[in-house]
C-alpha positions as CSV (number, residue, x, y, z in Angstrom):
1,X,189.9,-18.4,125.2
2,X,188.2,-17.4,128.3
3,X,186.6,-13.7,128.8
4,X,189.2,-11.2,130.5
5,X,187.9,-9.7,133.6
6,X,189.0,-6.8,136.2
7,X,189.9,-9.8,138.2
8,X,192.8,-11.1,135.4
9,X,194.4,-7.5,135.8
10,X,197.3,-8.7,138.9
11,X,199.3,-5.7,140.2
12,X,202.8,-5.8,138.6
13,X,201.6,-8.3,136.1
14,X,202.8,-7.8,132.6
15,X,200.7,-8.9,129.7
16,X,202.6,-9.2,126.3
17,X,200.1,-7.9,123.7
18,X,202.5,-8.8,120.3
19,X,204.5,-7.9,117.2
20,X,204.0,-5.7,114.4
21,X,205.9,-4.4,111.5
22,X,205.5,-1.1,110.6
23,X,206.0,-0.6,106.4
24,X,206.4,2.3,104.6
25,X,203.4,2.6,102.7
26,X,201.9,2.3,105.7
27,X,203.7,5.6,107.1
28,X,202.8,7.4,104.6
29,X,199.2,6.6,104.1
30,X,198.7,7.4,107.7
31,X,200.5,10.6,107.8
32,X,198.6,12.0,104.5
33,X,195.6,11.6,106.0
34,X,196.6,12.4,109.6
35,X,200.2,14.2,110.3
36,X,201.3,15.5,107.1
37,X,204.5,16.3,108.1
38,X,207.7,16.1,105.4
39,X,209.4,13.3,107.8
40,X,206.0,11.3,107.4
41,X,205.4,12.1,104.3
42,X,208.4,12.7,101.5
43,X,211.3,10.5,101.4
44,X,213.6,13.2,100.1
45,X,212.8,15.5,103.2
46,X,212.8,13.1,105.6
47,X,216.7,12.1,104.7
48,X,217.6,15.7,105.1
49,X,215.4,15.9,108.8
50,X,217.1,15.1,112.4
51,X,215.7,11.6,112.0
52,X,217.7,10.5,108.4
53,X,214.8,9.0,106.7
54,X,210.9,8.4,106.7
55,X,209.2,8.2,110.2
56,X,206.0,7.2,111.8
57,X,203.7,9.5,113.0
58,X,203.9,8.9,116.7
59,X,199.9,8.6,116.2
60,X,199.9,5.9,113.8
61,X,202.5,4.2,116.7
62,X,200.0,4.5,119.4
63,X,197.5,3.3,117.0
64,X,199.8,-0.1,115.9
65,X,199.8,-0.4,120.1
66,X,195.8,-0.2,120.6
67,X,195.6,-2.8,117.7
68,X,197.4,-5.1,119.4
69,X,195.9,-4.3,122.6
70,X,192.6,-5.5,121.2
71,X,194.0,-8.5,119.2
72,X,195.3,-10.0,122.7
73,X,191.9,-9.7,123.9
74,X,189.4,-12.6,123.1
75,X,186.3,-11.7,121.6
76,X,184.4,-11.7,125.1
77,X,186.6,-9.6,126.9
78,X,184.7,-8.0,129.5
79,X,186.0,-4.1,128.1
80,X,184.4,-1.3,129.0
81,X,186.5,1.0,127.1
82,X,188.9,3.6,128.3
83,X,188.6,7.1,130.7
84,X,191.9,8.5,129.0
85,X,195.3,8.5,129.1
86,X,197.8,10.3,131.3
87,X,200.9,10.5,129.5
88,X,202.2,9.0,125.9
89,X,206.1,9.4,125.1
90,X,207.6,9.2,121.8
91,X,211.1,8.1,123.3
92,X,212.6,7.2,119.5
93,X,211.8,7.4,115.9
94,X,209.7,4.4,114.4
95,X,211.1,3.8,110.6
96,X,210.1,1.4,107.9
97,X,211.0,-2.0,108.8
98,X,210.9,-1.3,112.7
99,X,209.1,-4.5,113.9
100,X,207.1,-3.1,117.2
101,X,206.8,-5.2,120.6
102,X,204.5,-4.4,123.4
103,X,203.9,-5.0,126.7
104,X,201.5,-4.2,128.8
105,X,201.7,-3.8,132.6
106,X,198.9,-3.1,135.1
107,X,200.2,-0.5,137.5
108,X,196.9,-0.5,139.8
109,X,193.4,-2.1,140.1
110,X,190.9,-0.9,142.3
111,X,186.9,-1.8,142.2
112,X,184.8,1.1,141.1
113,X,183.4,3.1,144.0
114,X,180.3,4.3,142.3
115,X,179.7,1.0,139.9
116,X,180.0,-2.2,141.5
117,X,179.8,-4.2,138.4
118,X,183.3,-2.9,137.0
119,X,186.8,-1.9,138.1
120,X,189.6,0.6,136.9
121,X,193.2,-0.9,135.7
122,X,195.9,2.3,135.5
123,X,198.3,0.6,132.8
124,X,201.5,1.7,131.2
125,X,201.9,0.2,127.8
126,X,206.0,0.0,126.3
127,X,206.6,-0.5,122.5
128,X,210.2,-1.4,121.8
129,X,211.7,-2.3,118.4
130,X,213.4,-5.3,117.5
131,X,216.3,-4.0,118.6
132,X,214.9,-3.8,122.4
133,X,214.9,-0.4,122.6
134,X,212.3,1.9,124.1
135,X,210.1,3.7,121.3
136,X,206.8,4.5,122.9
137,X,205.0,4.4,126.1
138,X,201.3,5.1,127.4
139,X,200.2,5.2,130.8
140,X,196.3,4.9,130.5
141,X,193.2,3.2,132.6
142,X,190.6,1.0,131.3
143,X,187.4,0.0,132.6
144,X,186.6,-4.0,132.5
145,X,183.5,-5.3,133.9
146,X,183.7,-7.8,137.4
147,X,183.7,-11.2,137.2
148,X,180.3,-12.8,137.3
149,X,179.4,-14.5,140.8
């Protein structure tokens, strides 16, 4: 695979990152450590919550999302990291089983105006399930080095 560079991020282009299926040890594992919340946590108390059974942690969903994110990328990806994010929605519950897509599309590109070796891509990444349906998004930037003259 060839490196990725600001170049490779196209206005309006959509990049789909993968697949991943979110278990239930998983859930629970992450939420002990991170969001030990009962719906995260204990079966029993997640069946009596408004979701009906044992969620993700939203957290541990945009963490699934950055892993695919970097599994899409090759090894020499020209990645400078990340500023931030603007905005993440939890639109609906993840549960056991829930086999997460995501796609990835580049909302703008512009060089840097301070650092002419790199270049800003504002992104918005969507996780669906494998029932299509909306279950997370992120609108971020990252910072990828220019394309070697």
């Amino acid at each position: 695979m060839r490196p990725i560079y600001f170049e490779d991020y196209v206005v309006g282009s959509e990049h789909h990152l993968g697949s991943y299926t979110v278990t239930e040890d998983e859930i629970v594992a992450f939420a002990r450590q991170y969001d030990p919340q009962p719906f995260h946590v204990d079966r029993a108390a997640a069946e009596h919550s408004i979701y009906g059974g044992l969620i993700s942690s939203g957290w541990m969903t945009c963490g699934i999302m950055m892993r695919l994110l970097v599994q899409y990328m090759p090894p020499e990806t020209a990645s400078m990291g990340s500023p931030g994010v603007d905005e993440i929605r939890w639109l609906k519950p993840v549960f056991a089983g829930d086999t997460l897509s995501v796609v990835l599309e580049v909302l703008e590109a512009r060089p840097s105006s301070s650092k002419p070796d790199r270049g800003i891509v504002h992104t918005i990444w969507r996780a669906t399930n494998q029932r299509g349906e909306p279950v997370c998004t992120v609108k971020g930037m990252g910072m990828y080095g220019r394309r070697p003259a």
